[in-house]
C-alpha positions in Angstrom: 100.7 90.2 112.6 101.9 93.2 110.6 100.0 93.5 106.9 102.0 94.1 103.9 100.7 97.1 103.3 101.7 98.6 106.5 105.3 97.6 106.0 105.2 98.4 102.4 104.2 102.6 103.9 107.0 102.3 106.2 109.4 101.6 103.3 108.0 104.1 100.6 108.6 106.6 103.4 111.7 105.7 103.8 112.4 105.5 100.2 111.4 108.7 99.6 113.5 110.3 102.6 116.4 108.6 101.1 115.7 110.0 97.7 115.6 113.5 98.8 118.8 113.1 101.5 120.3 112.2 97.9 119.6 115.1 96.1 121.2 117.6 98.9 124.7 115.3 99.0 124.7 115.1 95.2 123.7 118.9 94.5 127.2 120.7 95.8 128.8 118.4 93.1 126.2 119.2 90.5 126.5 122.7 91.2 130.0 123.1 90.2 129.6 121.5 87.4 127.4 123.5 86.2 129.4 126.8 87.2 132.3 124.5 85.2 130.2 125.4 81.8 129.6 128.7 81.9 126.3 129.3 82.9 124.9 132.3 84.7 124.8 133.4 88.5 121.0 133.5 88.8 120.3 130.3 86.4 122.5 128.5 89.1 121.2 130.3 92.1 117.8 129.5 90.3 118.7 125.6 89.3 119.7 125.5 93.3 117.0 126.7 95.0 114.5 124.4 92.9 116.1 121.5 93.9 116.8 122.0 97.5 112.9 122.5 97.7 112.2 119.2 95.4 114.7 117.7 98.2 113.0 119.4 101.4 109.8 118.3 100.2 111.1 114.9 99.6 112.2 114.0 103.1 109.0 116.5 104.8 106.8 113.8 102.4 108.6 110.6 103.6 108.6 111.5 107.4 105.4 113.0 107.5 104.3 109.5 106.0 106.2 107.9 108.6 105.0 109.5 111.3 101.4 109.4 110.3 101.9 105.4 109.5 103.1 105.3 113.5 101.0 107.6 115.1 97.8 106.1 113.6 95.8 103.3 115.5 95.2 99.6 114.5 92.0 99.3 112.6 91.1 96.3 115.1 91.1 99.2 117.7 89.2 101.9 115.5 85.7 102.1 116.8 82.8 100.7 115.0 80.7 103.5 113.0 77.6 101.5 112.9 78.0 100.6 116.5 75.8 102.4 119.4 77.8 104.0 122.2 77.6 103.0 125.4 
């Protein structure tokens, strides 16, 4: 049976991968538009670089999330702290 909050990981990692896939289709457009009103080269170059690293760590954040949700073990399978080994 899959809990709520496992599904409810998968799909805030997915979210966030889809926020930050966003910002790199919508930032060419942005970009001009900016260079449409005048400002300066480095306040783009400056503007550009923020956001593609807000959008980098946006997808990194939402796959790493992902893949941590997958890669880690059922709790039914976890072993027992309080248990003796055998």
């Amino acid at each position: 049976m899959v809990k709520p909050k496992n599904v409810i990981q998968i799909v805030w990692g997915l979210l966030l991968m889809a926020a930050g896939i966003g910002v790199f289709l919508v930032l060419p457009g942005k970009m001009a538009q900016l260079a449409e009103a005048g400002r300066t080269d480095f306040y783009i170059l400056f503007t550009r670089l923020c956001f593609y690293l807000i959008a980098i760590l946006l997808v990194g954040g939402g796959a790493g999330k992902i893949i941590r949700h997958l890669a880690a073990k059922p709790e039914d399978d976890a072993p027992n702290p309080h248990q003796p080994l055998e």
